[in-house]
C-alpha positions as CSV (number, residue, x, y, z in Angstrom):
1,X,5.0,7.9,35.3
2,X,3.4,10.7,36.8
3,X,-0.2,12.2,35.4
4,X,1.6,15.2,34.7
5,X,4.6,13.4,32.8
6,X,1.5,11.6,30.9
7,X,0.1,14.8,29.6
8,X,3.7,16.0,29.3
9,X,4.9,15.6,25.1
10,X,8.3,13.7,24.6
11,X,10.6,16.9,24.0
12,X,9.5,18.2,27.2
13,X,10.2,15.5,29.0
14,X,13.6,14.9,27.0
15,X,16.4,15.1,28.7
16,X,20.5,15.0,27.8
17,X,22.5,11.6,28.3
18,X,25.1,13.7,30.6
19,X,22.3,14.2,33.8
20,X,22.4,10.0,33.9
21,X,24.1,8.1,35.7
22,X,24.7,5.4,33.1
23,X,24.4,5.4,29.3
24,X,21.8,2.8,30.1
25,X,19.5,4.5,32.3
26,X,19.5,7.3,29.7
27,X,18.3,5.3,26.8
28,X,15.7,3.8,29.6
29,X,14.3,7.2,30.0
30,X,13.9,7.6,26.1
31,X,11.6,4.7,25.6
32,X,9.9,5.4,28.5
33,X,8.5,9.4,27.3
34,X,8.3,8.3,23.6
35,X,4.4,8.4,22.3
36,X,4.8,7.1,19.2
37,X,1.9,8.5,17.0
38,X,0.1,6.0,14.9
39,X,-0.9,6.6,11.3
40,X,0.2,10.3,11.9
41,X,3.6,12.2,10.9
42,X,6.4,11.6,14.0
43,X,9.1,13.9,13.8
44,X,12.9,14.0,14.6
45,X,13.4,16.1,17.8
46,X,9.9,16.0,18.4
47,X,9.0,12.5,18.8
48,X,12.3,10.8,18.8
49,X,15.6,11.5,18.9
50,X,18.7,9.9,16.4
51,X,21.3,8.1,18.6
52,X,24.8,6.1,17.9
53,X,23.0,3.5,19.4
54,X,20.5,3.0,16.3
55,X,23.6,2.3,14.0
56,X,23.7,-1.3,15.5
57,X,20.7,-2.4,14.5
58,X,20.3,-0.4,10.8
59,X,23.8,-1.9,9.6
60,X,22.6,-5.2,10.9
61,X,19.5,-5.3,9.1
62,X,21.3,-4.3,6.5
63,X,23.6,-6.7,5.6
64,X,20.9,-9.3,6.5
65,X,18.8,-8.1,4.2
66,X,21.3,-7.6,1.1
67,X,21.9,-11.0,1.5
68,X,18.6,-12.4,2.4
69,X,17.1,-10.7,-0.8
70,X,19.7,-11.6,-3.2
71,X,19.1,-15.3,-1.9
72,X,15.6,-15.0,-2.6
73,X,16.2,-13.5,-6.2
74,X,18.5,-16.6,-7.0
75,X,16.2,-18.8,-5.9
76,X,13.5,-17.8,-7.9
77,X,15.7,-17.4,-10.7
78,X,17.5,-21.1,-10.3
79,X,13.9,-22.5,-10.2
80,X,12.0,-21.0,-12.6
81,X,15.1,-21.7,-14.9
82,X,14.8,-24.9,-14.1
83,X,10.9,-25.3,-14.7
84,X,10.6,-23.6,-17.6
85,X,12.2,-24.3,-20.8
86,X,11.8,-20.9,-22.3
87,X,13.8,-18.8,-19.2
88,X,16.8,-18.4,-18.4
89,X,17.8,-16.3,-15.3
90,X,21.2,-15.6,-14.0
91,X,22.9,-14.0,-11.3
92,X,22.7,-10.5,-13.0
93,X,18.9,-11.0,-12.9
94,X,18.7,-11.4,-9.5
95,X,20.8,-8.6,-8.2
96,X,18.6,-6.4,-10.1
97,X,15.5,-8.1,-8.8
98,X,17.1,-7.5,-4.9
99,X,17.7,-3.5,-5.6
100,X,14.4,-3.2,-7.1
101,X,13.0,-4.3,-3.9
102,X,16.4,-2.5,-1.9
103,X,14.7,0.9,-3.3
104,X,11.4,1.4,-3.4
105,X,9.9,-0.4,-0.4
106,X,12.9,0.8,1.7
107,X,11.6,4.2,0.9
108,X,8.2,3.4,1.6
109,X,8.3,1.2,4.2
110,X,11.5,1.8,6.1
111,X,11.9,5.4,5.9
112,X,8.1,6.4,5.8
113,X,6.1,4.1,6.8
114,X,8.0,2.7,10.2
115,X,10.3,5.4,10.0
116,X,7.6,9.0,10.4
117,X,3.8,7.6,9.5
118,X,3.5,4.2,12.5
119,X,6.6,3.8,14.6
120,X,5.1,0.8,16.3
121,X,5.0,-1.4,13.0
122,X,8.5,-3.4,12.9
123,X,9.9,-2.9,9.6
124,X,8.7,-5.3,6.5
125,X,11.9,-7.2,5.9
126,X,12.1,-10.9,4.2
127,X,10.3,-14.6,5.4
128,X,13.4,-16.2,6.4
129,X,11.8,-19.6,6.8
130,X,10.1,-19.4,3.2
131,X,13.7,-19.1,2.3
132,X,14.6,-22.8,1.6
133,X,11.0,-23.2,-0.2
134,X,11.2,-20.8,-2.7
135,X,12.8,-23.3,-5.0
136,X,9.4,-25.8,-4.6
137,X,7.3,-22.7,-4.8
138,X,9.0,-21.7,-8.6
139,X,8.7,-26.0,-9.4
140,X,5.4,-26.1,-8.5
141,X,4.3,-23.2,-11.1
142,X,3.6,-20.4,-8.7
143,X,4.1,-16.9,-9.9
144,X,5.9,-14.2,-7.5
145,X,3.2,-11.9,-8.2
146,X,0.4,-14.1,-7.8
147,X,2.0,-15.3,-4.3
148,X,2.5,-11.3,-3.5
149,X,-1.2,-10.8,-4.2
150,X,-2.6,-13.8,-2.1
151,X,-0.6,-13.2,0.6
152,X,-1.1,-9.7,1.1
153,X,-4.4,-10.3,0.9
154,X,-4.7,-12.8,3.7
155,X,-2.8,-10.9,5.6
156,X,-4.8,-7.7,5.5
157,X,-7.8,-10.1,6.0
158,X,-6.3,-11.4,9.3
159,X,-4.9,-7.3,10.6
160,X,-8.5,-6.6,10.1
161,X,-9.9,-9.0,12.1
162,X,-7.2,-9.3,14.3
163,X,-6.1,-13.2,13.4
164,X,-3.0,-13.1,14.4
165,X,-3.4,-14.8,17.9
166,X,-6.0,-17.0,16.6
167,X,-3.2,-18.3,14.6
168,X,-0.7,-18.8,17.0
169,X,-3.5,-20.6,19.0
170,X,-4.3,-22.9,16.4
171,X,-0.6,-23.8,15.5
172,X,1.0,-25.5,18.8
173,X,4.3,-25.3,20.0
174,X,5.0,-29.1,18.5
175,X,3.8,-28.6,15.1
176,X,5.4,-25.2,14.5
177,X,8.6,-26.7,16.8
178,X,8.6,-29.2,14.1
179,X,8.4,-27.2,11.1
180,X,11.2,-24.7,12.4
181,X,13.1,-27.9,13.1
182,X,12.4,-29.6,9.1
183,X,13.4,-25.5,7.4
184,X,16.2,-25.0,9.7
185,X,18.5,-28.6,9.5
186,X,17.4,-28.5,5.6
187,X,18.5,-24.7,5.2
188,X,22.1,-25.5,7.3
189,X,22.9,-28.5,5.4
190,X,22.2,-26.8,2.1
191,X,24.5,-23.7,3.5
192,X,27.0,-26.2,4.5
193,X,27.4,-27.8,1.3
194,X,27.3,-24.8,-0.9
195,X,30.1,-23.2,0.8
196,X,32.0,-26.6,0.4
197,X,31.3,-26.9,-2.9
198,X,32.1,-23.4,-3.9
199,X,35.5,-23.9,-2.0
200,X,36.0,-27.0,-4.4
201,X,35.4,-25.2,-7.5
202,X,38.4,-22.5,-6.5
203,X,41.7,-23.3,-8.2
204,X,45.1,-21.8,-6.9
205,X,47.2,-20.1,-9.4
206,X,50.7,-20.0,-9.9
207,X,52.7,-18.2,-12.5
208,X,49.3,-17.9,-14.4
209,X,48.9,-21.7,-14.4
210,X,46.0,-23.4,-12.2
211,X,48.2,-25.1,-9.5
212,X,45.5,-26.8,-7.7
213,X,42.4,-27.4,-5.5
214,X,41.6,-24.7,-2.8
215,X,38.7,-27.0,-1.4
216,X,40.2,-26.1,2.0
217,X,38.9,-22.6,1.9
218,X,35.5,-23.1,2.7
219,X,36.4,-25.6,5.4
220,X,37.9,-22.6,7.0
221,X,35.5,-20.4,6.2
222,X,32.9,-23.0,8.2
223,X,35.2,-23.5,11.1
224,X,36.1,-19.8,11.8
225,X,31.9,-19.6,11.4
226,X,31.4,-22.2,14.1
227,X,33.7,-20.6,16.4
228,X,32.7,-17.3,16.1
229,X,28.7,-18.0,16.1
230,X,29.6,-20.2,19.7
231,X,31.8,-17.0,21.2
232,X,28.5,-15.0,20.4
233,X,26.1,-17.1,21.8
234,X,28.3,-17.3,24.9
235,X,28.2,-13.7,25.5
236,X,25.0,-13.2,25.1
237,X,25.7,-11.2,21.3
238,X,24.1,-13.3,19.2
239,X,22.4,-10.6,17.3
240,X,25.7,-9.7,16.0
241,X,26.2,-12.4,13.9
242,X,25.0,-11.7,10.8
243,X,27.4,-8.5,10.6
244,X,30.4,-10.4,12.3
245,X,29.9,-13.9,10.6
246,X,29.6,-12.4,7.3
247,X,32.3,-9.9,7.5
248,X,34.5,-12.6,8.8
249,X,33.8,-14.7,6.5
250,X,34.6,-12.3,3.5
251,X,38.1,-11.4,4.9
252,X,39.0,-15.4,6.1
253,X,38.2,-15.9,2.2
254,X,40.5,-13.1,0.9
255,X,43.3,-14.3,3.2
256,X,43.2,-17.7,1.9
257,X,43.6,-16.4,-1.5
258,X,40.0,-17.0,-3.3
259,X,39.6,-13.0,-3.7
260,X,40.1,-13.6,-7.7
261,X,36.7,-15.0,-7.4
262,X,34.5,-12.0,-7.2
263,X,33.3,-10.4,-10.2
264,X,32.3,-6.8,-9.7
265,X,29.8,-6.8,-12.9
266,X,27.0,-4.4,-11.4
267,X,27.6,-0.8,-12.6
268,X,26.3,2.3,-10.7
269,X,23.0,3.9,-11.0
270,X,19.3,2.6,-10.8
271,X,17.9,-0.7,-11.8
272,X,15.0,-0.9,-14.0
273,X,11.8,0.7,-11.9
274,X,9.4,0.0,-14.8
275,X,6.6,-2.8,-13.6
276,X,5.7,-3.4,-17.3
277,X,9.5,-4.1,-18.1
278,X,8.9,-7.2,-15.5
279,X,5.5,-8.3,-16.1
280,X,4.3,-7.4,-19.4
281,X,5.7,-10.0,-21.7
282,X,7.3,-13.4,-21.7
283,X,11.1,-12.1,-22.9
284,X,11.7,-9.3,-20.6
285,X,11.8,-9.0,-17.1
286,X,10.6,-12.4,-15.0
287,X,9.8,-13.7,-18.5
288,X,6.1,-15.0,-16.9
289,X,3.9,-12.2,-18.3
290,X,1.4,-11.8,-16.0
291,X,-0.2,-14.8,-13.7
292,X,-2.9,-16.5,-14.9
293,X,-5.5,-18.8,-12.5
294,X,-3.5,-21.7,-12.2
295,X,-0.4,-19.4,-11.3
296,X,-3.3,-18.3,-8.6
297,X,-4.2,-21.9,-7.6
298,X,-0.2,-22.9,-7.2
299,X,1.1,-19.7,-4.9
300,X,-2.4,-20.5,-2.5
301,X,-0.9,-23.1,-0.2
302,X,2.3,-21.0,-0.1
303,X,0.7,-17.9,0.7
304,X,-1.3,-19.3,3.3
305,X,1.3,-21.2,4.8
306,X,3.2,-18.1,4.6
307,X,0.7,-15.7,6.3
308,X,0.3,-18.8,9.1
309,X,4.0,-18.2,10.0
310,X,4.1,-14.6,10.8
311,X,2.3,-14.5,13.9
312,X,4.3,-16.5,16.4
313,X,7.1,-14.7,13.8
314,X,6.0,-11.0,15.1
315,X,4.7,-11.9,18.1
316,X,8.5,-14.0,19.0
317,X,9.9,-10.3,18.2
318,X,7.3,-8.3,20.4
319,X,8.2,-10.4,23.3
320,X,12.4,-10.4,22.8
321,X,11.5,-6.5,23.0
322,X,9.8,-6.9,25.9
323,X,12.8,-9.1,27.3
324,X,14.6,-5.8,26.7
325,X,12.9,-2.8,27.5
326,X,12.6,-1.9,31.0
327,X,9.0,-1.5,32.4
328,X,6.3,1.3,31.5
329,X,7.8,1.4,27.5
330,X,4.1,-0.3,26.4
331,X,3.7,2.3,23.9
332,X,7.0,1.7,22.0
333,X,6.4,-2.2,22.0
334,X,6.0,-3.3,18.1
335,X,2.2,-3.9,17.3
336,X,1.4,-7.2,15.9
337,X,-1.4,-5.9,13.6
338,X,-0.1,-2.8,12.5
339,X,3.5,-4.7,11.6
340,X,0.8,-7.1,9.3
341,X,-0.6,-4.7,7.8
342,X,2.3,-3.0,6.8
343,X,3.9,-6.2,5.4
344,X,1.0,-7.5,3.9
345,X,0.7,-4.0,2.0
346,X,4.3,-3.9,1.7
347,X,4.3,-7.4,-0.3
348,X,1.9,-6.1,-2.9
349,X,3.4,-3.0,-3.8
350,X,7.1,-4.1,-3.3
351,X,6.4,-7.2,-5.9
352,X,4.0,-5.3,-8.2
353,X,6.8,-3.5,-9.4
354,X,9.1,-5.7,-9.8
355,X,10.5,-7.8,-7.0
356,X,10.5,-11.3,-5.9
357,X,10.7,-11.2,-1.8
358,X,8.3,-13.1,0.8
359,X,8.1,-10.8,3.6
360,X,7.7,-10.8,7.0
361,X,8.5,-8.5,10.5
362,X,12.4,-7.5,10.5
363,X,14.1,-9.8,13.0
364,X,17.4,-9.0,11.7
365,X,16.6,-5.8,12.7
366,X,14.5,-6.3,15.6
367,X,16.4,-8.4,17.6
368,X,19.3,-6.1,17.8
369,X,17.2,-2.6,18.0
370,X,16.0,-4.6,21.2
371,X,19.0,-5.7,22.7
372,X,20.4,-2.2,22.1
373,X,17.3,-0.1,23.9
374,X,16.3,1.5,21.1
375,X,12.8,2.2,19.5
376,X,12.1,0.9,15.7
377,X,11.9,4.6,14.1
378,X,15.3,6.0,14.2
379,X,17.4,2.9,13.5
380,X,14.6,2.3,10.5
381,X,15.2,5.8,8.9
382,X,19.0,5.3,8.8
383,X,18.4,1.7,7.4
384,X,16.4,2.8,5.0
385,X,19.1,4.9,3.8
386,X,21.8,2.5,3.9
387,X,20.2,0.3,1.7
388,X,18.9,2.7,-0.9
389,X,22.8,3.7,-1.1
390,X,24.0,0.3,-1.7
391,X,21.2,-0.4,-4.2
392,X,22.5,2.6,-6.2
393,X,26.2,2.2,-6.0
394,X,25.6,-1.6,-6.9
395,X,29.2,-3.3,-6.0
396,X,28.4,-3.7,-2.7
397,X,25.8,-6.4,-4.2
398,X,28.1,-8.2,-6.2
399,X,30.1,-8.7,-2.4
400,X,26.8,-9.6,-0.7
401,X,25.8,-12.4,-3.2
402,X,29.6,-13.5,-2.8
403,X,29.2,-17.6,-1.5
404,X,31.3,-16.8,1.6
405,X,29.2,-13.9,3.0
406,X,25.7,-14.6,1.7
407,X,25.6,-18.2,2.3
408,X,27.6,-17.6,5.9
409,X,24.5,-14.5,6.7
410,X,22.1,-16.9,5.8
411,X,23.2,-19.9,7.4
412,X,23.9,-18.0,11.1
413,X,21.0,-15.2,10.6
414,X,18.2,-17.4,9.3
415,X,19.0,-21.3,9.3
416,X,20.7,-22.0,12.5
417,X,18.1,-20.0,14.5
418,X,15.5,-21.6,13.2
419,X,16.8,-24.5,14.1
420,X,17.2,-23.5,17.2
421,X,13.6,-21.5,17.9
422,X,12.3,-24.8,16.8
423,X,14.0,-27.4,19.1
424,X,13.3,-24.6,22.0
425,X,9.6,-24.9,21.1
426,X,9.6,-28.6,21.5
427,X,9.9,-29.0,25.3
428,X,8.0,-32.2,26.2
429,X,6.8,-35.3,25.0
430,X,3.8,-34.0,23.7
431,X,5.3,-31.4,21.7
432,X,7.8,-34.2,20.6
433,X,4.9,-36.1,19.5
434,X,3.6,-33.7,17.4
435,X,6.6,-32.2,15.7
436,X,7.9,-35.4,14.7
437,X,5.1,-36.4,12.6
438,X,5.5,-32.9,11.2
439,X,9.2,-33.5,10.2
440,X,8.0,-37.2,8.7
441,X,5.2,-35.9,6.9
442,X,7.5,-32.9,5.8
443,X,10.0,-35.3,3.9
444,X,7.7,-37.8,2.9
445,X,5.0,-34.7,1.3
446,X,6.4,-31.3,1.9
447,X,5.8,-28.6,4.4
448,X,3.0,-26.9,3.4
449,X,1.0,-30.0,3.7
450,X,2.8,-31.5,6.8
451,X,1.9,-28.4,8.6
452,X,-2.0,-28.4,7.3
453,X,-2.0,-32.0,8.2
454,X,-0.2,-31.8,11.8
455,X,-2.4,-28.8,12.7
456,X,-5.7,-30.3,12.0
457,X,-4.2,-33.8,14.1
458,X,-2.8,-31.8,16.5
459,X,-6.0,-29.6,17.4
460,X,-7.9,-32.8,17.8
461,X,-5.6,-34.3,19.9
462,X,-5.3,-37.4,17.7
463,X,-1.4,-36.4,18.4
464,X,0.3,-33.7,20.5
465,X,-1.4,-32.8,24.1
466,X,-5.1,-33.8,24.2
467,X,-5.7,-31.5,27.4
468,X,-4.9,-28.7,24.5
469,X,-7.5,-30.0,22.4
470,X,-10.6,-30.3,24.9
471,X,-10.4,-26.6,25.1
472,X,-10.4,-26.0,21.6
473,X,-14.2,-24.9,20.1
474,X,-15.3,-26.8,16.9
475,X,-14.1,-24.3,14.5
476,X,-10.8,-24.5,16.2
477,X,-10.7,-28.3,16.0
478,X,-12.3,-29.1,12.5
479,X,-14.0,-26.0,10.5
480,X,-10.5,-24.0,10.2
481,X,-7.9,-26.8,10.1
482,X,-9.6,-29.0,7.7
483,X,-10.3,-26.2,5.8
484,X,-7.1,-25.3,5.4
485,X,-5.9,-28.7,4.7
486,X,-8.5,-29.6,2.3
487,X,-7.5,-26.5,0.6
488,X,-3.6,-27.2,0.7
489,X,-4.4,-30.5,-0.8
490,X,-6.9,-29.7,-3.4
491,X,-4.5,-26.7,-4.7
492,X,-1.3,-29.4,-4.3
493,X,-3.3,-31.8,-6.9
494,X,-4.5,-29.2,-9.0
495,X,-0.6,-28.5,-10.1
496,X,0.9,-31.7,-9.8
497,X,2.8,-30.4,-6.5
498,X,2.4,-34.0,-5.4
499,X,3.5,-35.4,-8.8
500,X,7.1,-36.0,-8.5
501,X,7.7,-38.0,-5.4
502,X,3.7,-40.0,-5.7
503,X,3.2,-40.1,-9.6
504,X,-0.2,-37.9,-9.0
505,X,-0.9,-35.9,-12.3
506,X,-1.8,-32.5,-12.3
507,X,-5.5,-32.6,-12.7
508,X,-5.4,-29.3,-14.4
């Protein structure tokens, strides 16, 4: 670009899609003139432009996230059931808890915040590999708000000083290879089998009379899945299949006949917005009150194995828009720091007043946003908006947490990537090393403390590549890692984390 095009603001150097050659080359041209402004007010027509294009991504995201957040909400709900005698959450408690978080950070943070205040912060969407762990975290007596407050602390802690490489430096390609690897297969099986087991609770009905077992349905469902996720990643469209795999596997249900089994039950209007109705006493809301220190000492491993996993998370997502964009588009590229501190902020605020989600950089809305040319901003206003709709008119939720679309979005948008990100990170013997002590010390102990341990091993090249670890300095090697694992362990044995598969008593 041209000094003069530098200088040169984006409207004057817009131009319409009809003097290019190619629909292509037009949407090349946009990234290339847009100067985002950071931490300043971007306008519509002045700074960026709307186009068809940014639909692809915002209804992606969107049914990713409906059915990433009500999967979190039941998660919490089913293990803090399950923990404590004195609650009992059910599935209307979650789908409240999911548009809680649906409204007010999607205005904040979507619409706002990535939308007209910081254009090159992804979006704050949801930790997809926290996802199969949320039901340990609630067993192990962490509170959601304690966990949102550690980890958006940590997180602003490491935007400030710019930790996010340091991170990805620190945890190799094995060890995290190895932990993608443990969350993915554990995530897909646990998919696989709910779907298989909802399909054996449907009866047929004939003449009013059940008539039968309809456990063939969610065999269908799964094959029609397989097929369709294999056409996609065959034609390069992977990033399609949360919208395509879900809707498919909605309508494949309702042709075999199991469309008696969703209850609409969530009425119109807005859920409760009040962060005392949630956290002020022990009957309403959560039912937790608010957290206490051990609640603190609990969420810490999770929250720092949480804030651990977002750099080579937003960092994976800056470089598949790099992949993308055509060259001389470095100012529309996502900022790593930026997109922590807007989580990290996000986290606080979104579970202060009432939610339950772990968040992280939007890859259900990255992913596509790159693979269609477009910059974050206008696809995050419009997504914003779609899912502050669907909060309010509340069916759409009752659909979403439906066992054939949520657990079919989740297995294909969060599950079987990971499970394939992770066996792409492990591309030698080293890495092989490494990651399979991971996986081993993840099922023997759990994987907060099989990535503390493997880490601190791994860095001093007692496993993995030992050429890695000679370049390492000592803080690298010892102070951080065993810090972090001394820390993991000690706040493990504090709350008997360790209790049910060793016989180790909480010491508190």
């Amino acid at each position: 670009m041209s000094e003069e095009n530098q200088n040169a603001s984006y409207r004057e150097l817009h131009k319409p899609a009809s003097e290019f050659a190619t629909r292509s080359d037009y949407l090349d041209h946009e990234l290339k003139i847009m100067k985002p402004r950071r931490y300043a007010l971007n306008l519509p027509g002045r700074d960026f432009n709307f186009e068809w294009e940014d639909l692809v991504p915002a209804i992606a995201g969107t049914i990713g996230i409906i059915a990433m957040y009500s999967a979190v909400s039941a998660s919490w709900a089913e293990g803090l059931t399950a923990r404590w005698a004195h609650i009992t959450l059910g599935s209307e408690f979650a789908i409240e808890i999911a548009r809680v978080e649906m409204l007010i950070p999607a205005l904040l943070f979507c619409v706002l915040a990535s939308g007209f205040i910081n254009p090159r912060a992804n979006l704050a969407g949801n930790h997809g590999p926290m996802i199969p762990l949320i039901g340990a975290i609630a067993l192990a007596g962490a509170h959601p708000l304690a966990l949102a407050i550690l980890l958006g602390v940590f997180g602003l802690i490491l935007s400030y000083f710019k930790g996010g490489s340091k991170l990805v430096n620190l945890t190799s390609d094995g060890v995290a290879g190895g932990l993608l690897v443990f969350l993915g297969f554990g995530g897909t099986l646990s998919m696989i089998s709910s779907v298989q087991s909802w399909g054996k609770g449907l009866e047929s009905v004939e003449h009013g009379v059940a008539a039968g077992s309809m456990g063939y349905v969610g065999l269908v469902v799964l094959a029609s899945t397989v097929v369709l996720y294999a056409y996609l990643a065959k034609i390069n469209k992977r990033w399609l299949a949360i919208p395509a795999c879900a809707i498919t596997g909605l309508v494949v249900a309702l042709v075999c006949g199991a469309g008696f089994d969703i209850t609409f039950q969530t009425e119109m209007g807005l859920p409760n917005l009040n962060p005392v109705y949630w956290w002020g006493s022990t009957t309403e809301g959560w039912m937790l009150g608010l957290p206490n220190l051990e609640h603190f000492i609990a969420s810490l491993p999770f929250a720092i194995l949480a804030v651990a996993m977002w750099s080579p998370d937003f960092l994976g997502h800056r470089i598949f828009q790099e992949l993308n964009y055509p060259k001389g588009t470095e100012k529309v590229l996502m900022d790593v720091d930026d997109t922590m501190t807007m989580c990290s902020i996000r986290q606080i605020v979104g579970t202060a007043v009432g939610g339950g989600n772990i968040t992280s950089s939007w890859g259900t809305y990255m992913i596509p946003a790159a693979i269609a040319k477009r910059p974050i901003p206008g696809g995050s206003i419009i997504l914003g908006v779609l899912v502050m709709i669907i909060a309010i008119l509340g069916f759409p939720m009752d659909v979403a947490v439906w066992p054939p679309v949520m657990k079919i979005a989740l297995l294909v948008g969060v599950f079987l990537p990971l499970l394939e990100a992770g066996m792409q990170m492990i591309k030698d013997t080293k890495d092989t090393q490494s990651a399979g002590i991971c996986i081993f010390a993840a099922a023997v102990a759990n994987p907060v403390l099989a990535w503390a341990l493997t880490m601190f091993l791994d860095n001093n090249g007692l496993i993995g590549d030992k050429e890695r670890a000679k370049k390492l300095s000592f803080m690298d090697k010892i102070v951080i890692p065993g810090t972090v694992f001394v820390v993991c362990l000690a706040a493990m044995l504090a709350v008997g984390m360790l209790e049910g598969k060793f016989g180790i008593p909480a010491l508190l």
